[in-house]
C-alpha positions as CSV (number, residue, x, y, z in Angstrom):
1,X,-40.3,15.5,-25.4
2,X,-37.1,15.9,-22.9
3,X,-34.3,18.3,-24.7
4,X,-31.2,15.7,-25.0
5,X,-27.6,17.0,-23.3
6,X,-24.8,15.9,-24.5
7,X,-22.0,15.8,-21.7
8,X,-19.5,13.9,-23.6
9,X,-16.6,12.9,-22.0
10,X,-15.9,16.1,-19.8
11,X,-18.8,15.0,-17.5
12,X,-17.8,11.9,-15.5
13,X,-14.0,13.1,-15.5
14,X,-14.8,16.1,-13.6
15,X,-16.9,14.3,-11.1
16,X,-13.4,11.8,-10.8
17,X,-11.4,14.8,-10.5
18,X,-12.4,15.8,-6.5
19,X,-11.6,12.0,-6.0
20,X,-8.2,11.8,-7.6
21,X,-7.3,14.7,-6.0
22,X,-8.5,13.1,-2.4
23,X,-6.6,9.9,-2.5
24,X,-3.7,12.1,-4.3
25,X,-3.1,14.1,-0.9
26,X,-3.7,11.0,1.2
27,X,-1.2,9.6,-0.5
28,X,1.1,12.2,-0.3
29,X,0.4,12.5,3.3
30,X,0.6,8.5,3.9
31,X,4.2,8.9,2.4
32,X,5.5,11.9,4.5
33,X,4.1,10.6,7.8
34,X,5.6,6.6,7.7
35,X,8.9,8.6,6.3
36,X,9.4,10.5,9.2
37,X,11.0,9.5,12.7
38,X,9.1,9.0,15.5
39,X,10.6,11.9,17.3
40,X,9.6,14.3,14.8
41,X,6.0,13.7,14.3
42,X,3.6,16.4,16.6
43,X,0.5,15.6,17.9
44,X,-0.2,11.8,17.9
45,X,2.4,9.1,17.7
46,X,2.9,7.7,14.1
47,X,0.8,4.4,13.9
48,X,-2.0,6.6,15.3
49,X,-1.3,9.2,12.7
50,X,-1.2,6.6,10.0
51,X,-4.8,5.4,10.9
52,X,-6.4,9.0,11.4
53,X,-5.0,9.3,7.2
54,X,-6.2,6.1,6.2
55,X,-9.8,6.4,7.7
56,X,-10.7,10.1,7.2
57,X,-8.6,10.7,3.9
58,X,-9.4,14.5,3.4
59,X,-9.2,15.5,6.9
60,X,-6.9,13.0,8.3
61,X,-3.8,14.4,5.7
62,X,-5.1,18.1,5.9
63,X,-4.6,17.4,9.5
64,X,-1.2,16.0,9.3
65,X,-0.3,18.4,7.1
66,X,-1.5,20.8,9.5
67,X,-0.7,19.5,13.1
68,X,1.1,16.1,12.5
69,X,4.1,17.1,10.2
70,X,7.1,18.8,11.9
71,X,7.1,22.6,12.0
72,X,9.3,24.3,9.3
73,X,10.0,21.0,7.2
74,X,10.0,22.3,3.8
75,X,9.9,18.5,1.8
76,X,8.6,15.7,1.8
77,X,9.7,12.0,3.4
78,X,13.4,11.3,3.6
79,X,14.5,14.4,1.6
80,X,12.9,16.8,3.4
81,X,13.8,16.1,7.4
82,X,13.1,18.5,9.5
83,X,14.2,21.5,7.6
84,X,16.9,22.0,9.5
85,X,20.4,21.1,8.4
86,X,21.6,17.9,8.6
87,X,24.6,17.8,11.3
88,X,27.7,16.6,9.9
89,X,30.1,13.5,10.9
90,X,33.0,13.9,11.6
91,X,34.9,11.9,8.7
92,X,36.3,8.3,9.2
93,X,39.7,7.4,8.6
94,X,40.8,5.5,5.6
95,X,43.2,3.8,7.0
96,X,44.8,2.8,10.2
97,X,47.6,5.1,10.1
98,X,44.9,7.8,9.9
99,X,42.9,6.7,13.1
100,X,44.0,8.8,15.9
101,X,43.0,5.9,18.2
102,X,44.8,3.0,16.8
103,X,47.8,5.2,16.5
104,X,47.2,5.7,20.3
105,X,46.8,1.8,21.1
106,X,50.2,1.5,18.9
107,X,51.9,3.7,21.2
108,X,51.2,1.6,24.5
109,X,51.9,-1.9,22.9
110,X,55.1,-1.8,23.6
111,X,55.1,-0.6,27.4
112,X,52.5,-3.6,27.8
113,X,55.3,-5.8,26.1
114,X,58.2,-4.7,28.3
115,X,56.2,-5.0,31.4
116,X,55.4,-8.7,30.5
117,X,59.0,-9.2,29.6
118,X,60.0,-8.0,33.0
């Protein structure tokens, strides 16, 4: 007679666990890779980079995560960059009386007129 085991429910959900994790980090790394620029990626360009993930899920993210992904950046896709701070614009004017440029074009409208004039 074979002694009966009762696994319950436990059993099969920690066999999926090692899986869920697997495609959880490809996924993750999928994400972070087509949200970065070009310029930043290391290694490989990003369509390669892209395929490496999709084909070899566990070693193609721990290797982005490791050799793709920019050095220092701290998050992940748009929010995370580069790590480094974002470098700020310079502000655009509200109006036309506040644009340095069209104040300037104002300025030599008239000359242009008086010379046509003449």
């Amino acid at each position: 007679m074979t002694p009966v085991t009762h696994r319950g429910i436990m059993g099969p959900m920690l066999r999926l666990l090692p899986v869920l994790i697997v495609i959880g980090l490809a996924l993750l790394a999928l994400i972070d890779c087509l949200a970065r620029d070009e310029d930043e990626i290391r290694g490989l360009p990003k369509v390669l980079w892209v395929f490496v993930i999709l084909l070899f899920p566990l070693l193609g993210s721990l290797a982005w995560f490791l050799l793709g992904r920019p050095r220092g950046a701290t998050g992940f896709g748009y929010g995370g960059g580069s790590g480094q701070q974002p470098r700020p614009t310079p502000p655009k004017p509200l109006a036309p009386d506040d644009d340095p440029e069209f104040l300037r074009s104002l300025n030599t409208r008239p000359r242009d007129d008086e010379e046509d004039r003449k």
